[in-house]
N, C-alpha and C positions, 0 to 999 in steps of 0.2 A: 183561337189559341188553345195548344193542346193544356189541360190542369193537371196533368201527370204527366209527367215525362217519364216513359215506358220504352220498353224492346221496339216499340214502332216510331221513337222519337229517334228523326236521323244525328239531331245536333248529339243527342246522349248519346247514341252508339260511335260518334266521331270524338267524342269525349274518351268515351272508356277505350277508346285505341290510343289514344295521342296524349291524355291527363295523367298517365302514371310517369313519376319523377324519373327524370334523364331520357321519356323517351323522343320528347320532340328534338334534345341535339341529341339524340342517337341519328337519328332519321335527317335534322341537319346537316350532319356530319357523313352521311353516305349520300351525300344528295352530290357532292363533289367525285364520285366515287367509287370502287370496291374498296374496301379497309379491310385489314386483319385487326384481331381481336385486344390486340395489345394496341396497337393504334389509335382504336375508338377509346381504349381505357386511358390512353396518354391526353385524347382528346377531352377527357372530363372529368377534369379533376376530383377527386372525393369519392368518386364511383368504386362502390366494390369489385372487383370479379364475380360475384356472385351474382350478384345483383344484372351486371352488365350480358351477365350470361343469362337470365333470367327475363330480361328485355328483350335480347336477343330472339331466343325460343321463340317468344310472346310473339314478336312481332313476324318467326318466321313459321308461325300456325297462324297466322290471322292473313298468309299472303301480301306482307308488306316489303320483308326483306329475303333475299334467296341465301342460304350459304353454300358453298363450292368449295368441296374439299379435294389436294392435286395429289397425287400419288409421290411425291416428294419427299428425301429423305434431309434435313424433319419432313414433317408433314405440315404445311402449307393450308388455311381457311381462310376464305376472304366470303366478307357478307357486301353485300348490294340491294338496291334498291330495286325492286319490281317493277311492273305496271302501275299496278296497285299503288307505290308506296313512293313514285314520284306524282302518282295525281293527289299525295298529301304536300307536295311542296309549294303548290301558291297558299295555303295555310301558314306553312312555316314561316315564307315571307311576311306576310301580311302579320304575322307574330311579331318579328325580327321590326319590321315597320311602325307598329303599335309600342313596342318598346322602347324604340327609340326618339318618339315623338312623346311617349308619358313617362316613360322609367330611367333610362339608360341614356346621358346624349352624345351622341356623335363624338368621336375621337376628331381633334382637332387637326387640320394639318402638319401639325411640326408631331403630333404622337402618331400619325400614320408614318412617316418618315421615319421616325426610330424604329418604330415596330416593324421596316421595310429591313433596316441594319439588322438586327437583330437574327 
């Protein structure tokens, strides 16, 4: 067992990608996906712009999400998920899984059916 968990600890370096706030549903939320910037912002609630843009970067210097700008008047950004940053997705489930067997339960059938109207 490693006693320090250091630069050569794989768990900590999957940590310091994935533990900073909003980014595992940032990376949720493109797993569906390309999004534009306001999209992922509507997708989570309380998030700054700032911040969101900050994640962003983050995660597209670390090779997780790609953005693609179109020569579009406006101008058009949509971010996506890489290689990289969908072989973070059985994590996110297995998140989403753990959640909802300790934290969060299950939407009952008749709140899936509303939330279908909705």
């Amino acid at each position: 067992m490693n006693e320090v968990h250091n630069t050569e600890c794989a768990v900590a370096a999957t940590g310091d990608v994935i533990a900073p706030k909003w980014t595992a549903l940032i990376v949720h939320d493109l797993s569906e996906g390309p999004r534009r910037f306001t999209e992922l912002e509507h997708a989570c609630p309380g998030i700054s712009p700032r911040t969101l843009s900050e994640r962003l970067h983050m995660l597209e210097a670390q090779g997780i999400v790609g953005r693609h700008s179109y020569p579009e008047s406006p101008p058009r950004v949509e971010y996506e998920l890489t290689d990289k940053g969908r072989a973070l997705l059985p994590i996110i489930r297995e998140m989403r899984k753990f959640g909802h067997a300790w934290l969060v339960p299950e939407p009952s059938a008749r709140s899936r059916k509303a939330a279908a109207r909705r």
